[in-house]
Phi, psi and omega in degrees: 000341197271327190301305207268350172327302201287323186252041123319258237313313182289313162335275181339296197284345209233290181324127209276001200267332213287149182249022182251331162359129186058347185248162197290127172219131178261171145275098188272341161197175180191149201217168190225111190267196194298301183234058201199161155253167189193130154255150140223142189257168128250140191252168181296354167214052181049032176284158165259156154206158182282137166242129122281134200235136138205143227262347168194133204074018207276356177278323163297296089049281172268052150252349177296296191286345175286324180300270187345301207286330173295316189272346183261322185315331208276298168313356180074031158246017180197161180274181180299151179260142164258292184199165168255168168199118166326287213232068176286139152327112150091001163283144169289308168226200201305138142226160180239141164229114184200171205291163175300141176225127191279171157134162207263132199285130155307120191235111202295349187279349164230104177002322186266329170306276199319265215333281170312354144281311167329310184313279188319295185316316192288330188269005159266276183349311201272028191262158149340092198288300178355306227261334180269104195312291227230168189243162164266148184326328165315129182297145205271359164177185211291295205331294179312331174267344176287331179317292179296310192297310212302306183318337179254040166282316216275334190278347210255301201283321183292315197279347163290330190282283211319296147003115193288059185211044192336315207272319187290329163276339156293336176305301165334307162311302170322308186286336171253124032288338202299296209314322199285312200294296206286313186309303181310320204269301206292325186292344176287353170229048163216018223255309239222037183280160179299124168278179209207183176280157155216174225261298178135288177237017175330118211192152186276273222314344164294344192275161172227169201200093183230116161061064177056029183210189181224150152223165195237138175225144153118091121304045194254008188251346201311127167159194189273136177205204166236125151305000173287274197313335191264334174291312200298324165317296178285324165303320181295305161326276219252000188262005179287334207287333199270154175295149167328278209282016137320267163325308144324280154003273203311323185284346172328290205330307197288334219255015162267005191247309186271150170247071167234086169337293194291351197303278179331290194305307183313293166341302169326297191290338194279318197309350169280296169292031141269335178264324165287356192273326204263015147274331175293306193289352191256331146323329159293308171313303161317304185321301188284350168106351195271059177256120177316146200321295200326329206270002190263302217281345199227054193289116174284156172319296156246157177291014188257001185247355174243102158350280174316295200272354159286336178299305243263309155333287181314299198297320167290342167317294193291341189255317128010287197300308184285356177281309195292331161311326197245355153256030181038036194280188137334133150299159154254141189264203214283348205269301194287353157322294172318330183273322176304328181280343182269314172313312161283356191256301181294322178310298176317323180291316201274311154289356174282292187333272165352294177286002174293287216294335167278346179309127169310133166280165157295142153110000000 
């Protein structure tokens, strides 16, 4: 990143698109995002503002968070935008430049931060959709998502038969049927609502918390969606940590803003296809091969001897358990618990293993 420090600075001072162009620009810090680089400069006449550089995707990505960053600032829910550049001079990709924005990381565990994210969330959700360009990469309403998610039921249930994992495929099973019986019913008056803006990526860490309000940065998902689904979302991350009647709270707040009756019940349905989405998606992984290197190049006898594959057993147990809960199937009691963590434990094995034998040696 220190490679590209300098040639920010010259960009800024030198380049004919920059609107910092001729003036004195310092580097005052500089940090490294998922998929981005990020300054903040000062300028010669005490602006403070963020240069983002990014690194995948970046003309979709900033035309999004500048679109965001346009339509919102003025309400303090997002910062002032200065500019975007396609082809910046003497840059590898895309930057967004827009202003430094003060204020304190949000901490969803104190009552005046949730409020003031209810608020901000609810009043992007009611803005104007007309006003808005682009759908966000998120699927824009339940139809689309089940639609996208569901295609990788049939290939994710064959490769569970192929498997030494009777008991984990019969669960599976259970569980999309539950997901198909509420769905075949739900989608016909719930599939296919008019989408609103949404933020995109809603998160305490996108949030700033300044003088009784919030405002949300990294707008690079910004566009038209459901708003359910972005609520649904942000609960599911993040709503665990809080008391129930926390959570309750929160939704007054938001739900004192937007005027959409179905909201609550959809919302309802994604936190539910989210705890089965995070059985599928951690199955997948496996399925797919997606094991870290360390955990490949050093495959222990069992996973209860790999950090990783002991992570990895536990984390499907508990999202298993917590599926069957909340789609109100049977529980399992301790003996096929035990046996599902073992069935599942042999998979894990068999694909580390698997990804050894394919590994390039060294030399």
């Amino acid at each position: 990143m220190i490679d590209w420090t300098q040639a920010i600075q010259d960009y800024l001072t030198d380049a004919p698109s920059s609107r910092f162009r001729n003036q004195h620009v310092s580097i005052v810090d500089h940090w490294q995002g998922r998929d981005n680089l990020l300054w903040r400069v000062r300028t010669g006449v005490g602006l403070d503002a963020v240069v983002k550089m990014f690194t995948d995707a970046g003309q979709a990505r900033s035309r999004r968070q500048f679109s965001g960053h346009e339509q919102f600032a003025a309400a303090g829910l997002a910062p002032e935008p200065l500019w975007y550049d396609r082809y910046p001079h003497g840059l590898p990709r895309q930057i967004l430049v827009y202003s430094w924005a003060a204020g304190e990381p949000v901490q969803l565990t104190v009552s005046q931060h949730r409020a003031a994210l209810a608020e901000t969330v609810a009043r992007i959700h009611r803005a104007d959709p007309g006003a808005v360009q682009r759908f966000s990469p998120h699927p824009f309403n339940l139809l689309t998502f089940w639609q996208i998610w569901q295609a990788g039921e049939a290939p994710l249930r064959s490769w569970i038969e192929q498997c030494p994992a009777p008991l984990l495929g019969e669960t599976l099973a259970a569980l999309w049927s539950a997901a198909h019986r509420t769905l075949d019913g739900a989608l016909r008056q719930l599939g296919e609502t008019p989408p609103t803006p949404v933020h995109g990526e809603l998160a305490a860490q996108n949030a700033l918390f300044d003088t009784d309000r919030v405002m949300l940065v990294d707008w690079e998902f910004f566009g038209l969606g459901d708003p359910a689904q972005e609520v649904a979302r942000f609960l599911f991350y993040e709503g665990n940590d809080w008391a129930r009647h926390a959570r309750e709270t929160w939704w007054e707040q938001y739900g004192a803003y937007p005027a959409d009756p179905s909201l609550p019940e959809r919302a309802e349905l994604y936190l539910r296809l989210f705890n089965l989405q995070a059985v599928t998606f951690l199955l997948d992984g496996v399925r797919q091969g997606e094991i870290p290197a360390a955990a490949a190049q050093n495959p222990a006898s069992d996973s209860s001897a790999s950090p990783y594959g002991a992570f990895l057993v536990s984390a499907l147990t508990a999202a298993v358990r917590s599926s069957l809960k909340i789609w109100e199937l049977p529980p399992l009691g301790e003996a096929d618990s035990n046996l599902l963590a073992a069935e599942m434990e042999r998979i894990v094995n068999v694909q580390v293993t698997a990804l050894h034998s394919t590994a390039p040696t060294a030399g």
